[in-house]
C-alpha positions in Angstrom: 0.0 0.0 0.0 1.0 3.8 -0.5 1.9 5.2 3.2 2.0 8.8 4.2 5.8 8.7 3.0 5.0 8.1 -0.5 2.2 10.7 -0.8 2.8 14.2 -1.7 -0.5 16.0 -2.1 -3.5 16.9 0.2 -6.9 17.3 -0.5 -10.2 18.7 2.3 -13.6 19.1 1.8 -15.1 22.5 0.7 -17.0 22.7 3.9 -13.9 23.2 5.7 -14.1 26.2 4.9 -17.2 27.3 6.0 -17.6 29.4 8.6 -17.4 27.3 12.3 -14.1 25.6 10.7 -12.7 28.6 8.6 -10.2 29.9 11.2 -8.4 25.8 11.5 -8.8 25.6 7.7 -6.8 29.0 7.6 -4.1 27.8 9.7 -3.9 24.9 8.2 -3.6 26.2 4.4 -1.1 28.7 6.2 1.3 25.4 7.2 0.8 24.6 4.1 2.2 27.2 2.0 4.6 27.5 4.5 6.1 23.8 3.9 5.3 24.0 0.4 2.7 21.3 0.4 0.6 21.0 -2.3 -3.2 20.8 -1.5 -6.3 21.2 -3.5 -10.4 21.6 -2.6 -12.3 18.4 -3.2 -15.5 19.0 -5.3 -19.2 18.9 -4.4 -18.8 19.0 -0.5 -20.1 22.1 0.6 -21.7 21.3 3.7 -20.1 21.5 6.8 -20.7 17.9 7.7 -18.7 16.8 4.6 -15.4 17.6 6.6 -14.6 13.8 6.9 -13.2 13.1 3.7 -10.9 10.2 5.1 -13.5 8.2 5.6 -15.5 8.2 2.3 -12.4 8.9 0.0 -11.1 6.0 -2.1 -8.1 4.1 -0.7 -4.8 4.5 -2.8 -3.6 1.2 -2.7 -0.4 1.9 -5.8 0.1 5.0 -8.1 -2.9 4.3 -10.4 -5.3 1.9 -8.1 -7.7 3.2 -5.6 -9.8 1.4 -3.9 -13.8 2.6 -3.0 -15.0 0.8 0.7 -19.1 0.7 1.0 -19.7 4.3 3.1 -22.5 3.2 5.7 -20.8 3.3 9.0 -23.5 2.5 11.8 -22.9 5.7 13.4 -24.6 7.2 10.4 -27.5 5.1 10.0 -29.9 8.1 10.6 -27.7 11.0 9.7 -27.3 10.9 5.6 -26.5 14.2 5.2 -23.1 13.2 6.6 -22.4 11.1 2.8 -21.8 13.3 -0.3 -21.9 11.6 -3.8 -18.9 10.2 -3.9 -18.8 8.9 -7.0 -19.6 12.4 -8.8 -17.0 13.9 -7.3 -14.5 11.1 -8.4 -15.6 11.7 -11.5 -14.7 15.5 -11.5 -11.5 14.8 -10.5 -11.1 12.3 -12.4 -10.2 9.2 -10.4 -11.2 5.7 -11.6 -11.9 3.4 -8.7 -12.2 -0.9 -7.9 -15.3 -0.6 -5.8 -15.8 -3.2 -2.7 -18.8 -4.1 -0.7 -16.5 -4.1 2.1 -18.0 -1.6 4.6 -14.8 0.1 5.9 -14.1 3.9 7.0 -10.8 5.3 6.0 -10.1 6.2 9.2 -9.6 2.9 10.5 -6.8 1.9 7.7 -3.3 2.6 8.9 -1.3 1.9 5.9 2.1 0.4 7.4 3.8 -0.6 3.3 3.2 -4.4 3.3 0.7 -4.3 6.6 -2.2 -2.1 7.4 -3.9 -1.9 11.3 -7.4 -1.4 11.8 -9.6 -1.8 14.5 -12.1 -5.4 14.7 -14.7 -3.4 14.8 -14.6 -4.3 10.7 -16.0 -7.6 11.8 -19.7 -5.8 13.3 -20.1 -3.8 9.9 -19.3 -6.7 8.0 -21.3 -9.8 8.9 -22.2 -10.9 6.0 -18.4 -12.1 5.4 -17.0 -14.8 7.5 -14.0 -13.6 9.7 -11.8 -15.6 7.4 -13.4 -14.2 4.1 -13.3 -10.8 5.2 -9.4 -10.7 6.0 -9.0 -12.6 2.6 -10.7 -10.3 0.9 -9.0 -7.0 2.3 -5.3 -8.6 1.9 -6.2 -9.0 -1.7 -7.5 -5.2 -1.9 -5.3 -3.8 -0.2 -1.8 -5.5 -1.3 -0.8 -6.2 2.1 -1.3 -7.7 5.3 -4.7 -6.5 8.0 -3.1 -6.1 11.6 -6.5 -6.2 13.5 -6.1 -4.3 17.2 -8.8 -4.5 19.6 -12.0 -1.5 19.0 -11.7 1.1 21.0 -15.1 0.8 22.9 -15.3 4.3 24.4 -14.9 5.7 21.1 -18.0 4.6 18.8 -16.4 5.2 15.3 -14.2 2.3 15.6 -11.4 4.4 13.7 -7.4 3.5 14.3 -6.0 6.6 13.2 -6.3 8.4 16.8 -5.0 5.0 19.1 -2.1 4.0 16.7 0.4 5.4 13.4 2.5 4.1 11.3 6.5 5.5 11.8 8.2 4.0 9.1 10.8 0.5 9.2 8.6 -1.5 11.0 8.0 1.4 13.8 4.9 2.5 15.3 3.2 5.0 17.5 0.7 4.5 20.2 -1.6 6.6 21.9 -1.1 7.5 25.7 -2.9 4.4 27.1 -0.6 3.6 29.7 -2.3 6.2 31.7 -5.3 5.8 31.4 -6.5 2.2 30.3 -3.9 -0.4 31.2 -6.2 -3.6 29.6 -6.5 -1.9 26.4 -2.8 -1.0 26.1 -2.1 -4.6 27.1 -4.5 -5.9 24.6 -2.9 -3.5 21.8 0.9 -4.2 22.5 -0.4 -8.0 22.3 -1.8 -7.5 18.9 0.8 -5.4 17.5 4.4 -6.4 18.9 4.9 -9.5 16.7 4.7 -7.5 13.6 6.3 -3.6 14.8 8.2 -1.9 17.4 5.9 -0.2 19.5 6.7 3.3 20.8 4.2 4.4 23.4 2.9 8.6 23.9 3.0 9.1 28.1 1.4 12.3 29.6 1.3 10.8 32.5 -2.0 11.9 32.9 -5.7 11.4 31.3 -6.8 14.3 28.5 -10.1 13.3 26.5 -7.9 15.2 23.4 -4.9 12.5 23.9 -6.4 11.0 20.2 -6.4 14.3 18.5 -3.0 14.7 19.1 -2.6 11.7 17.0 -4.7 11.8 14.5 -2.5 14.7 12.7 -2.2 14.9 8.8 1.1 13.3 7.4 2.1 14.0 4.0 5.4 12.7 2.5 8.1 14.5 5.4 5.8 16.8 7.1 3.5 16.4 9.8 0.7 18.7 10.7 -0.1 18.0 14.3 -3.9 19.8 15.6 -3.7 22.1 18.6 -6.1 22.5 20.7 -6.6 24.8 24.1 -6.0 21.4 25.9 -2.6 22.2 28.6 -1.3 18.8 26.9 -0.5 20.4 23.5 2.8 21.2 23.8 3.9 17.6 25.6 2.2 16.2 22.7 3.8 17.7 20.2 6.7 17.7 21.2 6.8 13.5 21.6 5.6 13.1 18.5 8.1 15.3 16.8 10.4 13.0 18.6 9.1 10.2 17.3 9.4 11.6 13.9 13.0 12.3 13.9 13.4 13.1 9.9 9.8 14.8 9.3 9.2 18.2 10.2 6.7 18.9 12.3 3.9 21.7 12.4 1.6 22.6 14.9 -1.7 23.8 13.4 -3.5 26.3 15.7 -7.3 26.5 16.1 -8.4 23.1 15.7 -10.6 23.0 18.6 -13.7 23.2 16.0 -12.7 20.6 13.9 -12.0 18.1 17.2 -15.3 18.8 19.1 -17.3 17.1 15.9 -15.2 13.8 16.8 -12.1 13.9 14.9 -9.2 16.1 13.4 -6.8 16.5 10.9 -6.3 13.3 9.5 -10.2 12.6 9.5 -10.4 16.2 7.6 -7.5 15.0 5.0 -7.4 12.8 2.2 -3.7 12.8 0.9 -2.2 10.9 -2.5 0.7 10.3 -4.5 -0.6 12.2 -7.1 2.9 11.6 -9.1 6.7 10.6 -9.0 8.4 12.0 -6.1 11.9 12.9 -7.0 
């Protein structure tokens, strides 16, 4: 699969832009120009609840082949103002796609090269596969091996990119849960320590923004990492800058609007190799 490495252009829904996001949107197109990353408006999503373009964006599994997951998360069952018509705008920008009847959000792939982690929670929106078929199927799709971790229960999208992230040469980061929930972290390290080094975020302390933190955009060398008004901030920036030793990191002011509707700036992002890096 293509990881955050390999991808060197960002895209965010129109209704980013709108006027309860506008000031994070501004500081993040600011980081932007500032890092010389090239980003782009995706068509047709106006409304403000089309922010969440990870999720329904096509999965770029190679230069030219993306993958389109089934949109119809449970959390959306009565809220279908949430889905734009994805197809259309594929069309205007003209992306062909392999469509799957796998139900999967794109916030619960963590492409990791020849592995990808997501959360078992793909099992509940998928029972018309067997456990077996399912993982079949997805290894097929995606080109590389599913790393299931245990679902998050306190957090009801059953999303991976705010517990865990891909670091590069077998190396990943986890979320803060040694001090908060010891049973989950236990469970986690379980699931993913036969297949990557795990480095662990400590605060020492609980935050209900700890996943924020984590779910920053990362595009080719450069990390975007949400800020909120939460006293953590700076710890968390600062150990995942660490963690990061050859990207540059940027901390992108004003998120708190994007993170009190449940996610943050890689939920926001959808980012591609859009062509040969040199």
């Amino acid at each position: 699969m293509i990881t955050n490495f390999e991808t060197n252009k960002v895209y965010f829904a129109q209704g980013l832009s709108s006027p309860v996001f506008e000031n994070a949107a501004d500081s993040l197109v600011s980081a932007f120009h500032d890092s010389h990353v090239n980003w782009a408006k995706i068509p047709s999503t106006h409304s403000p609840q089309h922010i969440w373009v990870r999720d329904y964006m096509p999965v770029q599994v190679s230069r030219n082949r993306f993958i389109q997951f089934r949109y119809e998360p449970d959390y959306l069952m009565e809220s279908p103002e949430y889905k734009p018509d994805v197809h259309g705008l594929l069309n205007q920008l003209g992306i062909d796609v392999t469509c799957s009847t796998i139900n999967l959000d794109g916030g619960n792939i963590i492409s990791c090269g020849d592995k990808v982690i997501m959360t078992d929670k793909i099992f509940q929106e998928n029972r018309q596969y067997s456990h077996s078929r399912l993982i079949e199927e997805l290894t097929e799709l995606l080109d590389a091996e599913p790393v299931l971790i245990p679902w998050d229960i306190y957090e009801e999208y059953g999303h991976a990119d705010g517990m865990v992230r891909y670091v590069g040469e077998g190396r990943v980061l986890l979320n803060n849960y040694c001090d908060f929930d010891k049973a989950l972290r236990k469970k986690l390290l379980a699931a993913l320590s036969p297949y990557f080094n795990v480095t662990e975020l400590h605060y020492g302390t609980f935050s209900d923004m700890s996943w924020a933190y984590l779910n920053f955009l990362h595009v080719g060398h450069q990390i975007f990492i949400p800020m909120t008004d939460d006293k953590l901030g700076e710890i968390a920036f600062r150990q995942i800058a660490e963690s990061y030793p050859n990207c540059h990191c940027h901390p992108v002011q004003n998120c708190k609007s994007i993170v009190s509707e449940g996610g943050a700036l890689n939920c926001s992002t959808w980012n591609t190799l859009t062509e040969i890096v040199v």
